[in-house]
PyMOL CGO cylinders between C-alpha atoms (Angstrom):
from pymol import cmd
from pymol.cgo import CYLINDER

trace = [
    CYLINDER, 176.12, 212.19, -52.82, 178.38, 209.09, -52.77, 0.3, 1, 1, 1, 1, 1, 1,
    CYLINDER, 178.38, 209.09, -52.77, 176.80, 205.83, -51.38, 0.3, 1, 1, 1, 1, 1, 1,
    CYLINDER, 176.80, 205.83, -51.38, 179.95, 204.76, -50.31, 0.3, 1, 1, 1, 1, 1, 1,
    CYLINDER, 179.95, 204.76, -50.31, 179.84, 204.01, -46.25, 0.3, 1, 1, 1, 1, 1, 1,
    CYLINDER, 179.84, 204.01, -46.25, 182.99, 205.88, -45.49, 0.3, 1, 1, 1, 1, 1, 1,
    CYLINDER, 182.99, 205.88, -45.49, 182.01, 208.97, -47.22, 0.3, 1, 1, 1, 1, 1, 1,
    CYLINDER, 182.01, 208.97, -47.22, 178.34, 208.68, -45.90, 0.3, 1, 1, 1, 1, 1, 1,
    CYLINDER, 178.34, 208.68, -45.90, 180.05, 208.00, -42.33, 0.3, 1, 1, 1, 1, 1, 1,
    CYLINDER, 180.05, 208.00, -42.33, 182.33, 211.28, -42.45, 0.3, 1, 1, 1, 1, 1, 1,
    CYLINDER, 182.33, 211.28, -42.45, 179.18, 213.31, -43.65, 0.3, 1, 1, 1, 1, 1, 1,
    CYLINDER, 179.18, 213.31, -43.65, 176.97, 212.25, -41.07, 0.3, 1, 1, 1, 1, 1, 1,
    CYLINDER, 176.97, 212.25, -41.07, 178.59, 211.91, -38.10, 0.3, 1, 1, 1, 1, 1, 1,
    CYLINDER, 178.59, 211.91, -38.10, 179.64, 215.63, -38.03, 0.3, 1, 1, 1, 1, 1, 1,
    CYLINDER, 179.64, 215.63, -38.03, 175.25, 215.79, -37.77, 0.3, 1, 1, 1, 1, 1, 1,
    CYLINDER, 175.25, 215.79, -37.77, 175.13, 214.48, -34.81, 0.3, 1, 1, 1, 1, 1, 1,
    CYLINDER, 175.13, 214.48, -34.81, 178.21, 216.16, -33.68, 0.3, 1, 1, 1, 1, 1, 1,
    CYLINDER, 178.21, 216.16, -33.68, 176.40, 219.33, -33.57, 0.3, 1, 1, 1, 1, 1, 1,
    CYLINDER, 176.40, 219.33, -33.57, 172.83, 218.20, -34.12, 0.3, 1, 1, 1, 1, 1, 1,
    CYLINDER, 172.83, 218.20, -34.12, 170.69, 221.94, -32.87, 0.3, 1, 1, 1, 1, 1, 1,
    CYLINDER, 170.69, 221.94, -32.87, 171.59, 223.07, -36.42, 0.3, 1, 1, 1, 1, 1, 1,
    CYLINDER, 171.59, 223.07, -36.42, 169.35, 220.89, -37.92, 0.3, 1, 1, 1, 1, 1, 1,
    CYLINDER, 169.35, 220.89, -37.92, 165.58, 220.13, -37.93, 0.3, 1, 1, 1, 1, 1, 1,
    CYLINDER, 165.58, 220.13, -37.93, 164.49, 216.92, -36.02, 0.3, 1, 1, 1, 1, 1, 1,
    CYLINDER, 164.49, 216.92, -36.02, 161.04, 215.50, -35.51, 0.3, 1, 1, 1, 1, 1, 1,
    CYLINDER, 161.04, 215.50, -35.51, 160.60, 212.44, -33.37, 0.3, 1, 1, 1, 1, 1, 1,
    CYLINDER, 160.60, 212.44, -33.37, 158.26, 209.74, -35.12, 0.3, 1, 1, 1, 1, 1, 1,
    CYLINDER, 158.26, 209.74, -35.12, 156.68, 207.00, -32.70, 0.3, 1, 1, 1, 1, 1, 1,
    CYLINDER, 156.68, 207.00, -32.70, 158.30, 203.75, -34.11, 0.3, 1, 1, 1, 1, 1, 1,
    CYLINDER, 158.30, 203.75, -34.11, 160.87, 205.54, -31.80, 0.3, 1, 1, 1, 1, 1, 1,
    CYLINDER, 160.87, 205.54, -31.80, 163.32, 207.43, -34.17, 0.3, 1, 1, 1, 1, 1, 1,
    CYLINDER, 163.32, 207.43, -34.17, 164.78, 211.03, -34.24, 0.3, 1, 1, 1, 1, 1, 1,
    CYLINDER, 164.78, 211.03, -34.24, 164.98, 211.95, -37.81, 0.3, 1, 1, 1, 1, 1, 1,
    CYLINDER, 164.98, 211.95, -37.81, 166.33, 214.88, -40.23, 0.3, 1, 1, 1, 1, 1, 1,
    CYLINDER, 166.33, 214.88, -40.23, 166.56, 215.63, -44.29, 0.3, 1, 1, 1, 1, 1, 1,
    CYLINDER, 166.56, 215.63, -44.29, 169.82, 216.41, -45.24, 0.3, 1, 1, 1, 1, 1, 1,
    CYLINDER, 169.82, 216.41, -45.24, 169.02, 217.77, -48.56, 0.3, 1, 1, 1, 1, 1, 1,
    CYLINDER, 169.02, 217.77, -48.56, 166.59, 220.23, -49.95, 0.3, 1, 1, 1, 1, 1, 1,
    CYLINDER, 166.59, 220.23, -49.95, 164.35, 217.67, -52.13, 0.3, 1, 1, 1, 1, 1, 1,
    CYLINDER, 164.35, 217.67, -52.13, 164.07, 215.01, -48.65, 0.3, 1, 1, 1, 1, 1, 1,
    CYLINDER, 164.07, 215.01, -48.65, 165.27, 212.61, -50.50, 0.3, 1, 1, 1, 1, 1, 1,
    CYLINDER, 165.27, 212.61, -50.50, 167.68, 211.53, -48.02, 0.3, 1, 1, 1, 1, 1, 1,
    CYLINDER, 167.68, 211.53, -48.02, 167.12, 211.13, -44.26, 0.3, 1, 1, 1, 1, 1, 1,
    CYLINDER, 167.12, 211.13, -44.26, 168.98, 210.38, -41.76, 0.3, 1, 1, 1, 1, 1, 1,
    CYLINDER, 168.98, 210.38, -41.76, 167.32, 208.09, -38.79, 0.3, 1, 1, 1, 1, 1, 1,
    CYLINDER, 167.32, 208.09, -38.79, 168.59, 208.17, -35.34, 0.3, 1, 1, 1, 1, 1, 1,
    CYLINDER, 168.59, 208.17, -35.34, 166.65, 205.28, -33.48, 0.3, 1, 1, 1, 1, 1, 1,
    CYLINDER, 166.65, 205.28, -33.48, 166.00, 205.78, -29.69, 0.3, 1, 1, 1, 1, 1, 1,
    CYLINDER, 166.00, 205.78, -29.69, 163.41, 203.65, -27.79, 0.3, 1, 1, 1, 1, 1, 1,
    CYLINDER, 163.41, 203.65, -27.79, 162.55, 205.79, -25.14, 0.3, 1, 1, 1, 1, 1, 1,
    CYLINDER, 162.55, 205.79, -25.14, 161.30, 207.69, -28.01, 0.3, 1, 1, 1, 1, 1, 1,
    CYLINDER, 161.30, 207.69, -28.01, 158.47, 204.67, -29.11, 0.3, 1, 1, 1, 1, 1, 1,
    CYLINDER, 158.47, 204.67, -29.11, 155.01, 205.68, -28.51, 0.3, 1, 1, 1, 1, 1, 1,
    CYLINDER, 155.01, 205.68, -28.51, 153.69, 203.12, -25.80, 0.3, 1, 1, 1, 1, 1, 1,
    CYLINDER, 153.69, 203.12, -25.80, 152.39, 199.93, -27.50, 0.3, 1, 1, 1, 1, 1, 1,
    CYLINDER, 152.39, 199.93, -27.50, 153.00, 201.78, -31.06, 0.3, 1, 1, 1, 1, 1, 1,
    CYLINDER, 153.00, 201.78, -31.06, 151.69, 199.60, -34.16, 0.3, 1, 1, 1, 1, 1, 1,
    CYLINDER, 151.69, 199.60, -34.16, 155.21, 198.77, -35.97, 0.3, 1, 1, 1, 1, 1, 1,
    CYLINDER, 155.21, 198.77, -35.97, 154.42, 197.22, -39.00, 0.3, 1, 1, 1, 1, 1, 1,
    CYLINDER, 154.42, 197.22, -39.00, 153.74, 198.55, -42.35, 0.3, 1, 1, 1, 1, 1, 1,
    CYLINDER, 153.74, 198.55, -42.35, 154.73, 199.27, -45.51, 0.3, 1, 1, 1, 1, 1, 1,
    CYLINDER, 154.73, 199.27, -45.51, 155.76, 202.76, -47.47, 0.3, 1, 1, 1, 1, 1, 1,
    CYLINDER, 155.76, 202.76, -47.47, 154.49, 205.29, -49.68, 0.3, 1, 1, 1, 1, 1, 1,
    CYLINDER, 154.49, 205.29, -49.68, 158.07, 205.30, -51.39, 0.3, 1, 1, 1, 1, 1, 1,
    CYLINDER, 158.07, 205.30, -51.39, 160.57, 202.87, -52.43, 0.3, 1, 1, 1, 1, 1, 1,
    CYLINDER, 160.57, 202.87, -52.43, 164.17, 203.17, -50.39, 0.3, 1, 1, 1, 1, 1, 1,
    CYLINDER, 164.17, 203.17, -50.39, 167.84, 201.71, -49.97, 0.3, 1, 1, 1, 1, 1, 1,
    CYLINDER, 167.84, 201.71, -49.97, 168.59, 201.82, -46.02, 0.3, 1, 1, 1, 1, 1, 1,
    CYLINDER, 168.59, 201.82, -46.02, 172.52, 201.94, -44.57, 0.3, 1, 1, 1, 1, 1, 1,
    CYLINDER, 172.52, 201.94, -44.57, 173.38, 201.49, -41.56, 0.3, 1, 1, 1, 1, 1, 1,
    CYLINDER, 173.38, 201.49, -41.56, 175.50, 204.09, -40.29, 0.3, 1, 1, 1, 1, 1, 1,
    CYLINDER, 175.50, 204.09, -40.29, 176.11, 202.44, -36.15, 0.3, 1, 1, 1, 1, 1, 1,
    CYLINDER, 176.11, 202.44, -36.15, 174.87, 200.26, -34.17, 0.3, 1, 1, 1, 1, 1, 1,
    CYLINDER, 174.87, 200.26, -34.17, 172.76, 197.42, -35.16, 0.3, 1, 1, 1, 1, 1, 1,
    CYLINDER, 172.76, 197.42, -35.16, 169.62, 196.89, -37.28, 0.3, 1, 1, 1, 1, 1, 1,
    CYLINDER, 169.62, 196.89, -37.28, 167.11, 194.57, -37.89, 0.3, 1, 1, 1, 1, 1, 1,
    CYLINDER, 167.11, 194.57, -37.89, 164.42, 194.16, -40.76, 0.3, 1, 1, 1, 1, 1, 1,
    CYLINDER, 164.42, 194.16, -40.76, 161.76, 191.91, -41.18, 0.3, 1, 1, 1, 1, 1, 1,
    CYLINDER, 161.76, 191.91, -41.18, 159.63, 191.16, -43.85, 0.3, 1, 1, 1, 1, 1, 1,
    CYLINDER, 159.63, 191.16, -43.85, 156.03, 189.88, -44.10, 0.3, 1, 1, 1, 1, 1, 1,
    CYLINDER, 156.03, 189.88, -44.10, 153.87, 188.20, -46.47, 0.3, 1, 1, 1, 1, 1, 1,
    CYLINDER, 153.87, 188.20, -46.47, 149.96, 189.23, -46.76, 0.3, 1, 1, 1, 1, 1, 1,
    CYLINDER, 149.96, 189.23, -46.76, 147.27, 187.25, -47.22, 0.3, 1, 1, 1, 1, 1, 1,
    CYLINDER, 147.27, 187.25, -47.22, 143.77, 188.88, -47.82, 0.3, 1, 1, 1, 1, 1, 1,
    CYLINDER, 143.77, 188.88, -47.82, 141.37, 187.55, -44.64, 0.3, 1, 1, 1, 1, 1, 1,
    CYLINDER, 141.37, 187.55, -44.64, 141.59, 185.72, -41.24, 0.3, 1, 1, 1, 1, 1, 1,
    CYLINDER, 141.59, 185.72, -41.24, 140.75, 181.82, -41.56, 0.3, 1, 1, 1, 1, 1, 1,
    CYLINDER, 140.75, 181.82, -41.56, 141.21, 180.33, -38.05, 0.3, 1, 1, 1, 1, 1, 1,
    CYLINDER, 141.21, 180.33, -38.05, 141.81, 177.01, -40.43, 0.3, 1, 1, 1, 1, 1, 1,
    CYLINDER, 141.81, 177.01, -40.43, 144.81, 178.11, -42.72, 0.3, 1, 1, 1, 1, 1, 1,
    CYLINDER, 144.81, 178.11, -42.72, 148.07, 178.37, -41.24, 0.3, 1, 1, 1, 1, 1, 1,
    CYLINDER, 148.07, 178.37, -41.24, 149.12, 180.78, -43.44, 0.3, 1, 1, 1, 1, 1, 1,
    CYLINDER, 149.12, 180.78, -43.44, 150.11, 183.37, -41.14, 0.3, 1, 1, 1, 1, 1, 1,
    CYLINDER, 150.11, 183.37, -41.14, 148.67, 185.54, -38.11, 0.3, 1, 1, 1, 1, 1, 1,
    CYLINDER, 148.67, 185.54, -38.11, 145.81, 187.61, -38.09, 0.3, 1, 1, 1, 1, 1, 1,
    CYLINDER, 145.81, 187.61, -38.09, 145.83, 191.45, -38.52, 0.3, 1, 1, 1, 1, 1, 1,
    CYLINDER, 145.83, 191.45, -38.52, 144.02, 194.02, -39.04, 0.3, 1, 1, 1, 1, 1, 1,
    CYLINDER, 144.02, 194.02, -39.04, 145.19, 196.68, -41.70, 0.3, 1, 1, 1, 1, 1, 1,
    CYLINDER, 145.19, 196.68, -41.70, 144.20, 200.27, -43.10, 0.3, 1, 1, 1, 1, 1, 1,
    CYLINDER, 144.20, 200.27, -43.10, 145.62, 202.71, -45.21, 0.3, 1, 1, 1, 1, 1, 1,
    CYLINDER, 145.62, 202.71, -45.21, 147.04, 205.95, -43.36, 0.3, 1, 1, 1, 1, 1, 1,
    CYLINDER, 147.04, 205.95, -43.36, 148.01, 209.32, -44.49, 0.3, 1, 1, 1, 1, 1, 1,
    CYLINDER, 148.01, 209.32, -44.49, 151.65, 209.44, -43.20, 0.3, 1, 1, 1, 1, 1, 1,
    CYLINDER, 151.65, 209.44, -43.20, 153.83, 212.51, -41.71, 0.3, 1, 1, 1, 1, 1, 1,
    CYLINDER, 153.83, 212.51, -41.71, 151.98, 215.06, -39.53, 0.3, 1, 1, 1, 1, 1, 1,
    CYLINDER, 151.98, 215.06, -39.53, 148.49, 215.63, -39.57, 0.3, 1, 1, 1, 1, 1, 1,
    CYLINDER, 148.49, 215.63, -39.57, 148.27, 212.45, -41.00, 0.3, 1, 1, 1, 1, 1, 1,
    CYLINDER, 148.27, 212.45, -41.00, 145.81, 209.70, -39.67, 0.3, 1, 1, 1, 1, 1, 1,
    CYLINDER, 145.81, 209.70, -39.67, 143.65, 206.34, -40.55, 0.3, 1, 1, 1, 1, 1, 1,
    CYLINDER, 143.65, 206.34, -40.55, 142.28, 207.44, -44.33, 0.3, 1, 1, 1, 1, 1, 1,
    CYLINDER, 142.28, 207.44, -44.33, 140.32, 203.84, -45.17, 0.3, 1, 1, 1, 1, 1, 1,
    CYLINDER, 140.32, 203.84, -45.17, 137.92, 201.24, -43.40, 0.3, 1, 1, 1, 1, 1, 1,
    CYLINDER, 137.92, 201.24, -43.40, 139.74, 198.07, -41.29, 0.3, 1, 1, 1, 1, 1, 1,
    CYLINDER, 139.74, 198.07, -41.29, 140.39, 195.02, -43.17, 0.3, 1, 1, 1, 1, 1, 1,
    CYLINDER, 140.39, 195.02, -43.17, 141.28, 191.57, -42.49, 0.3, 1, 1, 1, 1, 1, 1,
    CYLINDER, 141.28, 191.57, -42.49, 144.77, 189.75, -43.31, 0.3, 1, 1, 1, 1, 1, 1,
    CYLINDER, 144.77, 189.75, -43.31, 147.02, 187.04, -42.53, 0.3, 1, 1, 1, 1, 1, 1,
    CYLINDER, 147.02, 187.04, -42.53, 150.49, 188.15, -41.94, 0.3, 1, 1, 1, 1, 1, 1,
    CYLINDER, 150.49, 188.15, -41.94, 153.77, 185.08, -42.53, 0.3, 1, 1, 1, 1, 1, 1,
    CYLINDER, 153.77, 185.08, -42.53, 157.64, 186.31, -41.39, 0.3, 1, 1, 1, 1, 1, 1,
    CYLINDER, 157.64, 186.31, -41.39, 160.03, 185.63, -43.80, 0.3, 1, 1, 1, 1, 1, 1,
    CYLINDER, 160.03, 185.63, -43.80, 162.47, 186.05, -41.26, 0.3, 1, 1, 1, 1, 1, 1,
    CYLINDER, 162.47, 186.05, -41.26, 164.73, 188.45, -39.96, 0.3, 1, 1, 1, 1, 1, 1,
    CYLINDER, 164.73, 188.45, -39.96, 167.71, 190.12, -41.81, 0.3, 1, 1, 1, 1, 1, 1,
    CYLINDER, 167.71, 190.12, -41.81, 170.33, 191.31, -39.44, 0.3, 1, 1, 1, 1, 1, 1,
    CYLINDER, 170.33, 191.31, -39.44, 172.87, 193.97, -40.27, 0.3, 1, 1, 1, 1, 1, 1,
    CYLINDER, 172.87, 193.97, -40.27, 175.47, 196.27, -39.11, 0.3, 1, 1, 1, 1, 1, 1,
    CYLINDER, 175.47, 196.27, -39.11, 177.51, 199.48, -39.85, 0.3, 1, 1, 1, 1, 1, 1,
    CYLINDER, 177.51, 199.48, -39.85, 178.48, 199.33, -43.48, 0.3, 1, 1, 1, 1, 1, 1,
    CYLINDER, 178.48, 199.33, -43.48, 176.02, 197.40, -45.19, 0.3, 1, 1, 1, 1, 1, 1,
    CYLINDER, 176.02, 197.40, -45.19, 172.68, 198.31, -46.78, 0.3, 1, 1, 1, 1, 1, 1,
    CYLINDER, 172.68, 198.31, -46.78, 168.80, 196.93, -47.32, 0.3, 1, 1, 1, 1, 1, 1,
    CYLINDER, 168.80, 196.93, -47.32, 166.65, 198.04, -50.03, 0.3, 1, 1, 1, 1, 1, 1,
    CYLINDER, 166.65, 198.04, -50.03, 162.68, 197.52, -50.17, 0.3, 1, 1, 1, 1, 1, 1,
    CYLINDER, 162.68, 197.52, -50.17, 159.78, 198.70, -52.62, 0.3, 1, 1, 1, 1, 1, 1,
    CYLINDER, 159.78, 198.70, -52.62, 156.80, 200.37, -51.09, 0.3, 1, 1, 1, 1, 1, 1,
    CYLINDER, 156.80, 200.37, -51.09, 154.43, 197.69, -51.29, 0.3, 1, 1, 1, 1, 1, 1,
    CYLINDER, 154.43, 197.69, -51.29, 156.71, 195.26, -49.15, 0.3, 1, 1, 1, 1, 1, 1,
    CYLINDER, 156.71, 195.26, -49.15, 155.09, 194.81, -45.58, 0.3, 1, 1, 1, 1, 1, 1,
    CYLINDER, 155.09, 194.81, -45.58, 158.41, 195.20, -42.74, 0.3, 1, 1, 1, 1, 1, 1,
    CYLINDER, 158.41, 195.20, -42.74, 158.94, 196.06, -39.29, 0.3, 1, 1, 1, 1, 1, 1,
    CYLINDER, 158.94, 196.06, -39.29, 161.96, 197.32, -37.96, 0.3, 1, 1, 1, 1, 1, 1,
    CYLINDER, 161.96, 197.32, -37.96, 164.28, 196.60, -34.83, 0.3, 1, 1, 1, 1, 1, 1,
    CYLINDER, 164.28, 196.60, -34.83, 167.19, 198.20, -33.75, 0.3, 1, 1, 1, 1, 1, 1,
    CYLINDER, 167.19, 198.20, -33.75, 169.72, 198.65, -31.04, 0.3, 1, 1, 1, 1, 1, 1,
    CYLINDER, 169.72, 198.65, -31.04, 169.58, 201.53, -28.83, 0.3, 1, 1, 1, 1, 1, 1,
    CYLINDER, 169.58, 201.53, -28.83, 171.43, 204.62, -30.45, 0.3, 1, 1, 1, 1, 1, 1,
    CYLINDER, 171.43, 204.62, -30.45, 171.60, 202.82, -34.33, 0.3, 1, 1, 1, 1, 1, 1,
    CYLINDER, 171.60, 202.82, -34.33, 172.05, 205.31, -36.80, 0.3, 1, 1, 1, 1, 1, 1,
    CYLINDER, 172.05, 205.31, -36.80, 170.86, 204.70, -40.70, 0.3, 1, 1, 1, 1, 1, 1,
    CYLINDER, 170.86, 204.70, -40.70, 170.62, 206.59, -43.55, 0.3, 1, 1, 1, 1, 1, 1,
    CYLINDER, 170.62, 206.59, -43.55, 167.66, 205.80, -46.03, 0.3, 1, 1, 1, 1, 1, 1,
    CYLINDER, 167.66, 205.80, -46.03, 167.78, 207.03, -49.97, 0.3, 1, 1, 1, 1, 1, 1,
    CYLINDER, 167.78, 207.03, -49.97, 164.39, 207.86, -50.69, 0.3, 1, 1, 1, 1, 1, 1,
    CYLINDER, 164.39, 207.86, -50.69, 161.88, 207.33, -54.73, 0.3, 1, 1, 1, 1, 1, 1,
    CYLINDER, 161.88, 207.33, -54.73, 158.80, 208.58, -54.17, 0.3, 1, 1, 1, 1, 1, 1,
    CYLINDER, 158.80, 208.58, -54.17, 155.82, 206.36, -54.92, 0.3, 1, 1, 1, 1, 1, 1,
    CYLINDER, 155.82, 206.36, -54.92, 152.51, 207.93, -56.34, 0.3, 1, 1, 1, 1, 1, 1,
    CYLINDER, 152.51, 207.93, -56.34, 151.70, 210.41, -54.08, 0.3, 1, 1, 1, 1, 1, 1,
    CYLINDER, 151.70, 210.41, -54.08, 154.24, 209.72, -51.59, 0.3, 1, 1, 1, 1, 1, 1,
    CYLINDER, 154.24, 209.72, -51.59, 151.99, 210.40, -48.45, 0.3, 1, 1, 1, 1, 1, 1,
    CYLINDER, 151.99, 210.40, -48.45, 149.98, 206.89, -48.07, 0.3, 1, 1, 1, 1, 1, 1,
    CYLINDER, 149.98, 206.89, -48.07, 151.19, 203.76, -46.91, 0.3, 1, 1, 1, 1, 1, 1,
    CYLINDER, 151.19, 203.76, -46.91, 148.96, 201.12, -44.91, 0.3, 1, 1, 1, 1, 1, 1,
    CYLINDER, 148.96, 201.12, -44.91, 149.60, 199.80, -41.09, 0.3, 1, 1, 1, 1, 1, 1,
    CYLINDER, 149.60, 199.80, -41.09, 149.07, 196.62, -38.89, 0.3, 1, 1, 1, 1, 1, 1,
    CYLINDER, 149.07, 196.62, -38.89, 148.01, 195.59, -35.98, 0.3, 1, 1, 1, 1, 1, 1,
    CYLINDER, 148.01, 195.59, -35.98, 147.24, 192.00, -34.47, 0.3, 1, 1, 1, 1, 1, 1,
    CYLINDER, 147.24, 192.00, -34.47, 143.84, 191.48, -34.66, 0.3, 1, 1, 1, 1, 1, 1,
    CYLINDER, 143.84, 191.48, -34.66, 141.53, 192.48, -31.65, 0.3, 1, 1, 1, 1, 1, 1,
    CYLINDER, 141.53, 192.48, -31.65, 143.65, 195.32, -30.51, 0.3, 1, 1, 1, 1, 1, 1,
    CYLINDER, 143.65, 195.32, -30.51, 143.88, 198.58, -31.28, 0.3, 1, 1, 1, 1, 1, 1,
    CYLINDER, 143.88, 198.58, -31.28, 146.14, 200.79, -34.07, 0.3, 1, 1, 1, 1, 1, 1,
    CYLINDER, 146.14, 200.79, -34.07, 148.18, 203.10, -32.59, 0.3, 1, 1, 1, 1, 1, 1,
    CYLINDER, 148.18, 203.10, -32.59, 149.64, 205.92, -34.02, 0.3, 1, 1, 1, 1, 1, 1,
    CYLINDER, 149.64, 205.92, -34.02, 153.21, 206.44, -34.91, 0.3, 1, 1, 1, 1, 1, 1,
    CYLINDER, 153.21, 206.44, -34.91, 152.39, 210.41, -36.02, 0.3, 1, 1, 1, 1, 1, 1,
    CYLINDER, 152.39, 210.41, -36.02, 155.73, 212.29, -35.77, 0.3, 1, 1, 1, 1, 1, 1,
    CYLINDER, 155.73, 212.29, -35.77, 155.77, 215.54, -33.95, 0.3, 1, 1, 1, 1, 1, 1,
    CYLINDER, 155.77, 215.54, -33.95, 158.44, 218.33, -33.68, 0.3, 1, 1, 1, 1, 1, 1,
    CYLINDER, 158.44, 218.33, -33.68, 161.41, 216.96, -30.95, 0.3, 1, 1, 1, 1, 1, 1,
    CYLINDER, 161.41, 216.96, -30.95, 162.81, 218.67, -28.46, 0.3, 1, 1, 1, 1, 1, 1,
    CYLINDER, 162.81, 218.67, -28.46, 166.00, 220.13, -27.66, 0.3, 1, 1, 1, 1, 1, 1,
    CYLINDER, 166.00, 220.13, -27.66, 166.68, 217.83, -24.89, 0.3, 1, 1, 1, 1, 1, 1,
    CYLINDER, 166.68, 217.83, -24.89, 165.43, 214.70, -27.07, 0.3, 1, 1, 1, 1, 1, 1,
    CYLINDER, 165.43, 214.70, -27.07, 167.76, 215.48, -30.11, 0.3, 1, 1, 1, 1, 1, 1,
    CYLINDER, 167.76, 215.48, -30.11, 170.71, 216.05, -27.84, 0.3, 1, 1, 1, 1, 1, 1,
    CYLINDER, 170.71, 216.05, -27.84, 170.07, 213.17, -25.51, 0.3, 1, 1, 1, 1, 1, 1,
    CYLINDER, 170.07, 213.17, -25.51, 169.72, 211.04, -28.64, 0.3, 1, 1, 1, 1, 1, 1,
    CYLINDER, 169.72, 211.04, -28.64, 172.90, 212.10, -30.90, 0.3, 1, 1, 1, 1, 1, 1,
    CYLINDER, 172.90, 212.10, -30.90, 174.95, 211.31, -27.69, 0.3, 1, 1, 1, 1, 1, 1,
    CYLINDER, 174.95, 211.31, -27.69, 173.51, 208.28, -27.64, 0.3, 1, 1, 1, 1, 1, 1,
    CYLINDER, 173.51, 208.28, -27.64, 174.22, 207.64, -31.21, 0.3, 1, 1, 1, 1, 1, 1,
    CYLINDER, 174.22, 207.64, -31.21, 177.81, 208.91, -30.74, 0.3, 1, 1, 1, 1, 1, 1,
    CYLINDER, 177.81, 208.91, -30.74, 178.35, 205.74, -28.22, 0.3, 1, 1, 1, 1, 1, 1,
    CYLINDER, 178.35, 205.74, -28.22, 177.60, 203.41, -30.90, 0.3, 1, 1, 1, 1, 1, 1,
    CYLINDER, 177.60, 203.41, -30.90, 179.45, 200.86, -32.78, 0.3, 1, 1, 1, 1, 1, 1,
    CYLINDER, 179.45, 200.86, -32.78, 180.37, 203.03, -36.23, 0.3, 1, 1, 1, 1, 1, 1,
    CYLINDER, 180.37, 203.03, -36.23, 182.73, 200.23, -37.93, 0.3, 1, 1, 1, 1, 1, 1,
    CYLINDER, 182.73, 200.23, -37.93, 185.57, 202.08, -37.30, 0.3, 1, 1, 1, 1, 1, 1,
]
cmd.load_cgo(trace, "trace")
């Protein structure tokens, strides 16, 4: 597959043109999302908020490496540092708690809590035609305007199903488990994508 944008751009947004004849599960960061090849080493992202799972824990890292385009609309990474341990005296960062997860369905918390400091790096804002790439250990969280549309290239990382979550310290994790959409999600959600800015 060409990583060109206008290629990718002509291949995908045919997808959402007709998006029943593909599989979709929604996952709780508040994304509609599909393989477009056999191996799932590409999948395409449609992000929709009313999608987000109520006070949903957003940051975390991955069990694979990946290079991210964005397809429409506008997207928004950010990137953390860790530090091990809260110290009300460093000013480091802010405090979270973390845990390693099994990811995708039937997935779930797989290790005890720990403690860590978390510092932004900032945010890095993009739009239709440019790309991001992380590594797996790299702690992000993601924002996005309503209806954005990106396209991540996937390298699977060890065993490719663990990755580890945060959430500020004294609250609760909550889970971002994806589950199969519905046919009035995934058509409510590729019109919305269709509305977008493409970089036409």
């Amino acid at each position: 597959m060409s990583v060109h944008f206008t290629p990718l751009r002509a291949l995908i947004r045919p997808i959402l043109e007709a998006p029943l004849y593909y599989e979709w599960t929604v996952q709780g960061f508040g994304m509609l999302r599909t393989y477009i090849d056999r191996d799932k080493v590409w999948r395409l992202n449609v992000w929709n908020k009313t999608l987000a799972v109520p006070n949903v824990s957003t940051i975390h890292n991955h069990p694979w490496h990946f290079e991210s385009w964005i397809i429409a609309g506008g997207f928004t990474n950010r990137r953390y540092v860790e530090r091990a341990g809260h110290d009300l005296h460093d000013r480091f960062g802010t405090a979270y708690s973390a845990a390693i997860i099994k990811t995708g369905e039937g997935g779930g918390m797989r290790s005890k809590t720990i403690d860590v400091c978390l510092r932004s790096m900032g945010d890095e804002m993009y739009q239709p035609g440019q790309r991001y790439a992380q590594r797996a250990d790299e702690v992000h969280e993601s924002f996005y305007t309503n209806g954005c549309v990106t396209l991540n290239k996937r390298v699977r990382v060890a065993d490719g199903e663990h990755a580890r979550v945060y959430w500020p310290a004294g609250t609760d994790w909550v889970d971002a488990e994806p589950r199969a959409a519905t046919e009035a999600e995934i058509t409510a959600t590729a019109a919305l994508a269709l509305s977008q800015d493409w970089g036409l």
